[in-house]
C-alpha positions as CSV (number, residue, x, y, z in Angstrom):
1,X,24.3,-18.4,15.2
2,X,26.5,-15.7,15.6
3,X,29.6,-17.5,16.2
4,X,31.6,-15.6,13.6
5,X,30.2,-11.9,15.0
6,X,31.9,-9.8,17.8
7,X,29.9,-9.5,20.8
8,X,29.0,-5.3,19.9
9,X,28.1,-7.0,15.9
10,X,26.0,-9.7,18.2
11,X,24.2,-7.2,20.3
12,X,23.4,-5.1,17.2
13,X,21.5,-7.5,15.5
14,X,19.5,-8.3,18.6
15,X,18.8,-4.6,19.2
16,X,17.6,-3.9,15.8
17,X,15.1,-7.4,15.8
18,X,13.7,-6.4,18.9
19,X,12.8,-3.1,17.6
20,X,10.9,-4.7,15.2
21,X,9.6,-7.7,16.7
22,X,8.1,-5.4,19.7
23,X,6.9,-2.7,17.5
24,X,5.3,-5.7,15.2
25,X,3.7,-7.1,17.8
26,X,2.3,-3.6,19.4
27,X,0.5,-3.6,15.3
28,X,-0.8,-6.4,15.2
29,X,-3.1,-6.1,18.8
30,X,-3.6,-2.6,17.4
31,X,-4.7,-3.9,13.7
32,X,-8.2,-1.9,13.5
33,X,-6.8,1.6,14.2
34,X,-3.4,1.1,11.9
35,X,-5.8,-0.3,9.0
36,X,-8.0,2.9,9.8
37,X,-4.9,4.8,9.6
38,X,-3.9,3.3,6.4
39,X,-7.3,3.5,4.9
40,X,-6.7,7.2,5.9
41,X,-4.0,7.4,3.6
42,X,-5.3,6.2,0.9
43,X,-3.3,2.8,1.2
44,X,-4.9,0.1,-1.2
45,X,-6.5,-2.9,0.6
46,X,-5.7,-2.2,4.2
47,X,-6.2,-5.7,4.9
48,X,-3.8,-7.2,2.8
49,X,-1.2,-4.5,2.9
50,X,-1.0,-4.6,6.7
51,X,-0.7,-8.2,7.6
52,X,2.4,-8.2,4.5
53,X,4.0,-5.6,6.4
54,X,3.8,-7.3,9.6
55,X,5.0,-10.8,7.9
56,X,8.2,-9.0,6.4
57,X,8.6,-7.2,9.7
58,X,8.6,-10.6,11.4
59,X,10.3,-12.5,8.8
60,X,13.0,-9.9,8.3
61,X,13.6,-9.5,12.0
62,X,14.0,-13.2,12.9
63,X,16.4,-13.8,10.3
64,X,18.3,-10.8,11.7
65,X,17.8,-11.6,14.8
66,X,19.1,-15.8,14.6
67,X,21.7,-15.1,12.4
68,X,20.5,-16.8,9.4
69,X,20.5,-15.1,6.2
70,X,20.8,-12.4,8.3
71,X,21.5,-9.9,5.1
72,X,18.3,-10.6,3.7
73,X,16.8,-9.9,6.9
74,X,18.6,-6.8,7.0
75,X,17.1,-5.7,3.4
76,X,13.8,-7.2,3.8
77,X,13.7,-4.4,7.0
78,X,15.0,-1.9,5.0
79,X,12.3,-2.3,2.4
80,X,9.8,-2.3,4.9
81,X,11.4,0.6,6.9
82,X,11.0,2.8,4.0
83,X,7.4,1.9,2.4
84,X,5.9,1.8,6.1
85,X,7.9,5.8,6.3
86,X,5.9,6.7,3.3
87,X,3.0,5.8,4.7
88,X,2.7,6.5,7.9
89,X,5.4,9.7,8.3
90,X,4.3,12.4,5.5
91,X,5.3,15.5,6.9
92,X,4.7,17.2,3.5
93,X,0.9,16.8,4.1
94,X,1.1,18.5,7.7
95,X,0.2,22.1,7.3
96,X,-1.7,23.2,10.2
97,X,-0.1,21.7,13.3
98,X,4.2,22.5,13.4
99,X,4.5,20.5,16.6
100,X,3.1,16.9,14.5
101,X,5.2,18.0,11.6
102,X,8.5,17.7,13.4
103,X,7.5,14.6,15.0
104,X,7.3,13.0,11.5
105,X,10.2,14.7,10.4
106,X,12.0,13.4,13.0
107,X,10.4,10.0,12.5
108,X,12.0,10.3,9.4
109,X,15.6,11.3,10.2
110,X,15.2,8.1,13.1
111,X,14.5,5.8,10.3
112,X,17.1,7.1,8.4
113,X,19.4,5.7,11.3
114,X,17.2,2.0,11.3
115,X,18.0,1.9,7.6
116,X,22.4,3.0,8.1
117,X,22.3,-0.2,10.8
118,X,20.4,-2.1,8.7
119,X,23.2,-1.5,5.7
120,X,25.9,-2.3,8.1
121,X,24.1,-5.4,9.3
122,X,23.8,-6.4,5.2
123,X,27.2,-5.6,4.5
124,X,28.3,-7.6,7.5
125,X,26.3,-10.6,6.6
126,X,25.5,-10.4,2.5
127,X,23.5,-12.5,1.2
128,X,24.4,-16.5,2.3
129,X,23.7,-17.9,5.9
Protein backbone atom coordinates (compact mmCIF):
# COMPACT_ATOMS: atom_id res chain seq x y z
CA UNK A 1 0.00 0.00 0.00
CA UNK A 2 1.87 2.79 -1.03
CA UNK A 3 5.25 1.58 -0.53
CA UNK A 4 6.36 2.53 -4.07
CA UNK A 5 4.70 6.42 -3.76
CA UNK A 6 6.52 9.49 -2.23
CA UNK A 7 5.12 10.75 0.84
CA UNK A 8 3.40 14.23 -1.26
CA UNK A 9 2.11 11.08 -4.11
CA UNK A 10 0.89 9.31 -0.65
CA UNK A 11 -0.89 12.21 0.85
CA UNK A 12 -2.53 13.00 -2.55
CA UNK A 13 -4.33 9.98 -2.78
CA UNK A 14 -5.62 10.17 0.73
CA UNK A 15 -6.70 13.78 0.19
CA UNK A 16 -8.56 13.08 -2.89
CA UNK A 17 -10.47 9.63 -1.22
CA UNK A 18 -11.44 11.58 1.59
CA UNK A 19 -13.03 14.11 -0.46
CA UNK A 20 -15.07 11.59 -1.69
CA UNK A 21 -15.59 9.24 1.00
CA UNK A 22 -16.90 12.34 3.27
CA UNK A 23 -18.90 13.93 0.63
CA UNK A 24 -20.43 10.22 -0.15
CA UNK A 25 -21.26 9.77 3.12
CA UNK A 26 -22.89 13.45 3.63
CA UNK A 27 -25.39 11.81 0.35
CA UNK A 28 -26.24 9.03 1.46
CA UNK A 29 -27.81 10.49 5.15
CA UNK A 30 -29.12 13.17 2.77
CA UNK A 31 -30.69 10.49 0.14
CA UNK A 32 -34.39 11.97 0.00
CA UNK A 33 -33.44 15.66 -0.85
CA UNK A 34 -30.52 14.61 -3.49
CA UNK A 35 -33.13 11.99 -5.16
CA UNK A 36 -35.66 15.11 -5.05
CA UNK A 37 -32.97 17.09 -6.50
CA UNK A 38 -32.32 14.61 -9.24
CA UNK A 39 -35.90 13.93 -9.85
CA UNK A 40 -35.70 17.80 -10.30
CA UNK A 41 -33.51 17.38 -13.09
CA UNK A 42 -35.10 15.15 -14.86
CA UNK A 43 -32.55 12.29 -13.87
CA UNK A 44 -34.12 8.80 -14.80
CA UNK A 45 -34.87 6.53 -11.78
CA UNK A 46 -33.54 8.49 -8.95
CA UNK A 47 -33.40 5.50 -6.93
CA UNK A 48 -31.16 3.52 -8.88
CA UNK A 49 -29.05 6.30 -10.28
CA UNK A 50 -28.19 7.62 -6.82
CA UNK A 51 -27.18 4.65 -4.90
CA UNK A 52 -24.74 3.75 -8.39
CA UNK A 53 -23.23 7.02 -7.91
CA UNK A 54 -22.57 6.59 -4.34
CA UNK A 55 -21.19 2.74 -4.97
CA UNK A 56 -18.64 4.20 -7.64
CA UNK A 57 -17.94 7.08 -5.31
CA UNK A 58 -17.09 4.57 -2.68
CA UNK A 59 -15.65 1.97 -4.72
CA UNK A 60 -13.46 4.40 -6.74
CA UNK A 61 -12.32 6.15 -3.58
CA UNK A 62 -11.21 3.11 -1.55
CA UNK A 63 -9.21 1.79 -4.33
CA UNK A 64 -7.57 5.27 -4.44
CA UNK A 65 -7.37 5.63 -1.22
CA UNK A 66 -5.55 1.76 -0.25
CA UNK A 67 -3.48 1.81 -3.12
CA UNK A 68 -4.97 -0.92 -4.96
CA UNK A 69 -5.76 -0.58 -8.49
CA UNK A 70 -5.55 2.74 -7.61
CA UNK A 71 -5.80 3.88 -11.51
CA UNK A 72 -9.05 2.47 -11.84
CA UNK A 73 -10.06 4.17 -8.81
CA UNK A 74 -8.77 7.22 -10.22
CA UNK A 75 -11.00 6.87 -13.55
CA UNK A 76 -13.92 5.31 -11.88
CA UNK A 77 -13.86 9.09 -9.89
CA UNK A 78 -13.39 10.76 -12.85
CA UNK A 79 -16.45 9.29 -14.48
CA UNK A 80 -18.41 9.91 -11.69
CA UNK A 81 -16.96 13.48 -11.18
CA UNK A 82 -18.22 14.42 -14.54
CA UNK A 83 -21.83 12.69 -14.83
CA UNK A 84 -22.56 13.90 -11.16
CA UNK A 85 -21.20 17.85 -12.75
CA UNK A 86 -23.89 17.38 -15.31
CA UNK A 87 -26.34 16.82 -13.15
CA UNK A 88 -26.09 18.65 -10.34
CA UNK A 89 -23.89 21.97 -11.71
CA UNK A 90 -25.96 23.34 -14.92
CA UNK A 91 -25.18 26.80 -14.91
CA UNK A 92 -26.64 27.08 -18.53
CA UNK A 93 -30.15 26.63 -16.92
CA UNK A 94 -29.57 29.58 -14.33
CA UNK A 95 -31.07 32.68 -15.65
CA UNK A 96 -32.60 34.57 -12.99
CA UNK A 97 -30.20 34.48 -10.02
CA UNK A 98 -26.17 35.65 -11.14
CA UNK A 99 -24.97 34.92 -7.61
CA UNK A 100 -26.15 30.73 -8.05
CA UNK A 101 -24.79 30.85 -11.49
CA UNK A 102 -21.29 31.52 -10.47
CA UNK A 103 -21.45 29.10 -7.70
CA UNK A 104 -21.99 26.34 -10.38
CA UNK A 105 -19.63 27.74 -12.56
CA UNK A 106 -17.26 27.65 -10.09
CA UNK A 107 -18.36 24.20 -9.13
CA UNK A 108 -17.42 23.43 -12.39
CA UNK A 109 -13.93 24.95 -12.77
CA UNK A 110 -13.31 23.07 -8.93
CA UNK A 111 -14.13 19.84 -10.56
CA UNK A 112 -12.13 20.53 -13.35
CA UNK A 113 -9.11 20.49 -10.67
CA UNK A 114 -10.70 16.84 -8.99
CA UNK A 115 -10.59 15.52 -12.44
CA UNK A 116 -6.44 17.10 -13.37
CA UNK A 117 -5.50 15.07 -9.78
CA UNK A 118 -7.40 12.40 -10.64
CA UNK A 119 -5.32 12.05 -14.16
CA UNK A 120 -2.20 12.45 -12.40
CA UNK A 121 -3.25 9.82 -9.76
CA UNK A 122 -4.05 7.42 -13.13
CA UNK A 123 -1.10 8.15 -14.82
CA UNK A 124 0.85 7.53 -11.60
CA UNK A 125 -0.73 4.18 -11.01
CA UNK A 126 -2.34 2.85 -14.56
CA UNK A 127 -4.13 0.30 -14.61
CA UNK A 128 -2.42 -2.95 -12.45
CA UNK A 129 -2.25 -3.03 -8.50
Amino acid sequence: MHADHSLIQTLAHVLVAICFIVIGIINFFRRADVHEEMRGFGVPMPEIALPIGLASQWLGSLLVLFDYYAGVGALILIGFTIVASVIFLRWWKIKDNPFRRIHLVIGIFTNCAVIAALIFIFELNGLTK
